[in-house]
N, C-alpha and C positions, 0 to 999 in steps of 0.2 A: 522379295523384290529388291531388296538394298542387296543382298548375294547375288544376284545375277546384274545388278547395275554395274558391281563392284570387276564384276570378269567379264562385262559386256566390251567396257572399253580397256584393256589391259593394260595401254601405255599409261593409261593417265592415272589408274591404279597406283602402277609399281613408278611413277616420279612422285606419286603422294606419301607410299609406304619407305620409299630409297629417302626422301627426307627427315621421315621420324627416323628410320635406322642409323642416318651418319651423324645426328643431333646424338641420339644414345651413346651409340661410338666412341665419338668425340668425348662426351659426358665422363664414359667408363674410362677411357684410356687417361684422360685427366688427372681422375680422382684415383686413378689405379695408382700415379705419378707419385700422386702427394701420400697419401696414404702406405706406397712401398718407403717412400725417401723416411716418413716418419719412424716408419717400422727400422729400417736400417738407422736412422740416426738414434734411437735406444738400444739397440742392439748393440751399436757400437760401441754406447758409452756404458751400457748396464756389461759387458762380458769383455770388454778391453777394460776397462778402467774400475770404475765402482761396487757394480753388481747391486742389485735389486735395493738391496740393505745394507748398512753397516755398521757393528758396534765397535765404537772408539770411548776413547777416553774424551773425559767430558771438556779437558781443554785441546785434545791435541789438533781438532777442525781450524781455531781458531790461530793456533801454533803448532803447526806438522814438524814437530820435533822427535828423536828419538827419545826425549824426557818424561815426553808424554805417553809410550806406549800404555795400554790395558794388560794388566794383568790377567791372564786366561786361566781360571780356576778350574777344579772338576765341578766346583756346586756352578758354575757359570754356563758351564759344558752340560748339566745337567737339568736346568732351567728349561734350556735351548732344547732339548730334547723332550721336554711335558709337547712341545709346538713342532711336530715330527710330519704330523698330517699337514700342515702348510709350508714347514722347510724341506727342499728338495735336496738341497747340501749344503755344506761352510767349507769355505776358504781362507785357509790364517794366511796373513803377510804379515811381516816384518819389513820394513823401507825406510829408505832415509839414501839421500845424497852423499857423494864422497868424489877421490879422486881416484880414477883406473890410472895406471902408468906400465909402463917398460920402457925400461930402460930411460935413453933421457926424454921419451915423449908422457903426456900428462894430457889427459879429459877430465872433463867434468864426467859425474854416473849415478845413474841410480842403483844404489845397491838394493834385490827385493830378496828376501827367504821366503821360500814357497814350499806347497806342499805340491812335486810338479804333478802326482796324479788328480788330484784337486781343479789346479791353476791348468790344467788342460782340458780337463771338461767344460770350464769355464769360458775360456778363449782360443784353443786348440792349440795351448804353444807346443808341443810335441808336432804336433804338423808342421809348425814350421819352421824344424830342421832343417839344415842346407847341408851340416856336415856332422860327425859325430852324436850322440846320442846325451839321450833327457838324464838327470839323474836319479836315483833312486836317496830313500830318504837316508839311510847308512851312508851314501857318498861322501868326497870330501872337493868333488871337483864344481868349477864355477860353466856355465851357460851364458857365452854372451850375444851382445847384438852384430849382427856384420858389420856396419856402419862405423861401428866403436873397435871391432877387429881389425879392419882397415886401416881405420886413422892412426892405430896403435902398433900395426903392424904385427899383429896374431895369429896363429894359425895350430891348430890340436895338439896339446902337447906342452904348446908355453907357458909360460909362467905369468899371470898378469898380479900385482901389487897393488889390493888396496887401500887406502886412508881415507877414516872419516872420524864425526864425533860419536862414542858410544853414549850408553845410559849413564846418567849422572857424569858428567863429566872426563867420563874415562874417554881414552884412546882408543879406535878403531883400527886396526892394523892388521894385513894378513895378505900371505901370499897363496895361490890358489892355481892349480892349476887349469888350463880351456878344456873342455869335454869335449863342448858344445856349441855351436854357432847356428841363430836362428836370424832370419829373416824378416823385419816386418815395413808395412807397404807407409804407416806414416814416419816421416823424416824423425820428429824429436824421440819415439823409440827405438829408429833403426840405430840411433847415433849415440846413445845411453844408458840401455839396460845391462845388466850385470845380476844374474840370476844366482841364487846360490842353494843349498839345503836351508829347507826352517830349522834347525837344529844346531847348521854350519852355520846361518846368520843368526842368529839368536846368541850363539859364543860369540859369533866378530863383534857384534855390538855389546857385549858383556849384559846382555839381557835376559837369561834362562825364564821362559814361561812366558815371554811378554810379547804382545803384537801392537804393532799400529793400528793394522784395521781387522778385525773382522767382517769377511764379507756374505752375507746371508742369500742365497738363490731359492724363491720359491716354486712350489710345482705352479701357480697362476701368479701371473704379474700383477694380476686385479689384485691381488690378496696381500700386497707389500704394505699398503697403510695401516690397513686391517692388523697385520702382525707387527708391525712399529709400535704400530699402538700399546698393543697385547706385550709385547717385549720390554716399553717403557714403562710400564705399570709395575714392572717386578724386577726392577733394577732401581740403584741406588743415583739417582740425579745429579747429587753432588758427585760422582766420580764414574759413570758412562753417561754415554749421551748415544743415541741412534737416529740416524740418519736415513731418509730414501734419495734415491738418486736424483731425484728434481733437488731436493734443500740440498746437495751435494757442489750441482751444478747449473746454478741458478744463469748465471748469464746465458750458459749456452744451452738451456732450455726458452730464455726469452730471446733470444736470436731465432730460433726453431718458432716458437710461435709467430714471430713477425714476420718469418716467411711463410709459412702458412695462412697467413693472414692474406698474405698479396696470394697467395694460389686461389683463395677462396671468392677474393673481388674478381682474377679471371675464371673461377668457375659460374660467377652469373654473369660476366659477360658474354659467355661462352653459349649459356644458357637464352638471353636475351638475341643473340643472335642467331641461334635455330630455332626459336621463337618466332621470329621474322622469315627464315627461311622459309618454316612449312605453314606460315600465314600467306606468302605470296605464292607459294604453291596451291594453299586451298583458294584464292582470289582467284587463280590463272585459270583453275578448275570448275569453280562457280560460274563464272563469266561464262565458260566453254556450254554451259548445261541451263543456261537462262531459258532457252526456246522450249527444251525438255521440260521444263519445269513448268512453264509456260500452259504447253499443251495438256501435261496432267492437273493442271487445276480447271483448267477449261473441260475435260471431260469428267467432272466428279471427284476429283479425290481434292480431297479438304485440305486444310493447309497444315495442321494440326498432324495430322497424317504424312505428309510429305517433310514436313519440318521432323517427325520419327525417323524416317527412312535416311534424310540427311545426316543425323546424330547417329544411328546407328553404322551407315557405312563409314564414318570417324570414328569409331571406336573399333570396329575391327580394322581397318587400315594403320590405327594408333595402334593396336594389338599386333598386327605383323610387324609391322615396322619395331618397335620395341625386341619382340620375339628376336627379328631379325638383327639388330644392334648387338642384342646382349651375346646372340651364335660369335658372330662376326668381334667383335670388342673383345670376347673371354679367351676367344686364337690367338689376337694381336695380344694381348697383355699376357697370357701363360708364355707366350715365347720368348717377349723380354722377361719373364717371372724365370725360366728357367736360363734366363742367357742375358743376366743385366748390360748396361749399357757403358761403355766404359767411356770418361767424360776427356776430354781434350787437356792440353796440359793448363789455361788460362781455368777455365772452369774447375778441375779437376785441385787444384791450390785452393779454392775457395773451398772446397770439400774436406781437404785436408786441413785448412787453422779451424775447422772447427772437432777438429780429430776425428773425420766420417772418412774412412777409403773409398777412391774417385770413381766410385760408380753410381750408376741412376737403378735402383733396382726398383718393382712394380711388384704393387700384392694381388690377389686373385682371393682375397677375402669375399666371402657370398657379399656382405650387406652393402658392397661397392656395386654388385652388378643392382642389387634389389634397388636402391634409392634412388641410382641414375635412371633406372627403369621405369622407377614411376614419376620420379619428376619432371623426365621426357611426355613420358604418356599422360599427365595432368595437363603440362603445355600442350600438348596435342589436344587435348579435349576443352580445354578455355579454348583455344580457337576455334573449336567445332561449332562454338557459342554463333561462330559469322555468317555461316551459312543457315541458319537457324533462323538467326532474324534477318535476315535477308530475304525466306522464305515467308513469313509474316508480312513484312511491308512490300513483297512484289506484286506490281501491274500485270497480273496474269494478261492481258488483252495484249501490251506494248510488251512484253516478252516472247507472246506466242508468234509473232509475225516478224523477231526478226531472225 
């Protein structure tokens, strides 16, 4: 009887299931919002910058000097490798600041020694060549940013001249030729990297064997504490220290949660409002069915009964409508999922101080369709609660007659 009520009257069906659907919708495309932006804002900072893990030397967090690098052992290299099953690779860097020059022009830079097959799995900087090519780790040539080409006025071939401080006190000095000119989208990289060999930075800075950071990539991001942990227990306290990228980069993970925090008060707003939407759609709808309801209590059917028939066509109308949200919301969100949104230049600056490139990208993770799913379909069903007891305290007699 609730299945033929439910297709008896078809408009007033599909304005009660079109309400649970755009509530869903809405829900999914949301949470799809925050949850892509979170994803992208660890992304960017776990594979631009930090990576999962990192072992340093136990003062150099505190003072990112070249003084401080870690000495990189084989028994170190060998530790590391008992934890094979939960490291997915390592990335040595050697870094530290200096000055780029030619001729009479002078930048600030960061000088880094990479291993580029490493440092390109990690962040894809092979991709993002504009001109010239990555080095190999025998090279003796430099990879810079365009930004810093630019300002310096470089182009493949020149000669660029750096100075910095080496280890203990020594002089950093060495002239190098450009390979390589890469591209990248946040300003304070495009403007200052200066790539070199780990081998070639490692002699500039008169440091054989030694890195700033060690950076650890696991096959599960779940699994980074887990191996911190496991990694600090069998290293020496007074002289490494290992990091995850939250203790790394604390502020700008509480930025990140403070914004999430305001996504989450408009995710119950949001909720509170198609709450109220498919409440006054079930009132419009009750009202409409008064006389109906009316007549069937006056020919025998009990109230107990007809209060069933109520709840259940709420539940499969809460069930289409849902169904239908999640079809509808998983097309909208894979399409921004495959084709982020690229944000204006005012927005897009906000994106970048916090070193995120200026896009809005969206996840299609299952447990975003599942939760908005059911916590649409819950608010649909507490409201179902109305026509229920509606059912219970009606005047079947002053119902049936009007």
């Amino acid at each position: 009887m609730a299945w033929r009520n439910l297709w008896r009257k078809k408009r007033r069906t599909f304005i009660s299931v079109s309400s649970v659907m755009f509530a869903a919708v809405l829900a999914i495309i949301l949470m799809s919002m925050v949850s892509g932006m979170t994803d992208q804002f660890v992304a960017s900072i776990v594979n631009n910058t930090t990576g999962y893990l990192q072992i340093q030397d136990a003062l150099y967090n505190d003072e990112p000097t070249i003084d401080h690098a870690l000495e990189y052992t084989p028994e170190k290299e060998a530790m590391l490798n008992t934890h094979a099953d939960m490291i997915d690779y390592i990335v040595p860097r050697i870094q530290g600041f200096g000055l780029a020059s030619r001729d009479m022009g002078t930048r600030g830079a960061m000088i880094m020694g990479v291993d580029a097959e490493m440092e390109t799995r990690m962040n894809n900087l092979g991709s993002r060549l504009i001109e010239g090519s990555m080095f190999e780790p025998s090279d003796e040539f430099a990879v810079i940013a365009e930004g810093l080409a630019h300002q310096l006025g470089l182009t493949l071939g020149d000669t660029i001249v750096l100075l910095g401080q080496g280890f203990q006190g020594m002089t950093a000095a060495g002239t190098f030729k450009v390979g390589g000119i890469v591209q990248f989208s946040l300003p304070e990289q495009n403007n200052a990297m200066v790539y070199l060999p780990l081998k070639q930075a490692q002699g500039f800075f008169a440091a054989p064997d030694r890195l700033t950071n060690l950076i650890i990539m696991t096959h599960n991001p779940q699994e980074a504490d887990e191996l911190s942990r496991k990694i600090q227990q069998e290293i020496d306290p007074e002289w490494y220290a290992v990091y995850t990228w939250e203790e790394l980069m604390p502020d700008a993970v509480a930025a990140f949660e403070a914004r999430d925090a305001q996504f989450k008060v408009m995710a119950w707003i949001l909720y509170i409002v198609a709450g109220f939407g498919i409440f006054g759609t079930v009132i419009t709808m009750m009202h409409e069915r008064l006389r109906e309801f009316g007549i069937l209590l006056s020919i025998g059917l009990k109230r107990a009964q007809l209060a069933l028939i109520c709840m259940i066509e709420t539940v499969v109308m809460s069930l289409l409508g849902v169904a239908a949200g999640v079809i509808v919301g998983f097309l909208i969100v894979y399409n921004w999922y495959r084709n982020p949104i690229h944000l204006g230049a005012e927005i897009g600056e906000v994106f970048l101080d916090f070193g995120i490139e200026p896009y809005m990208s969206f996840s299609i993770a299952p447990d975003i369709f599942f939760y908005q799913a059911m916590t649409v379909f819950f608010i649909a069903l507490f409201i179902g609660i109305y026509p229920v007891r509606k059912v219970f305290k009606l005047n079947m007699t002053r119902a049936a007659r009007k």
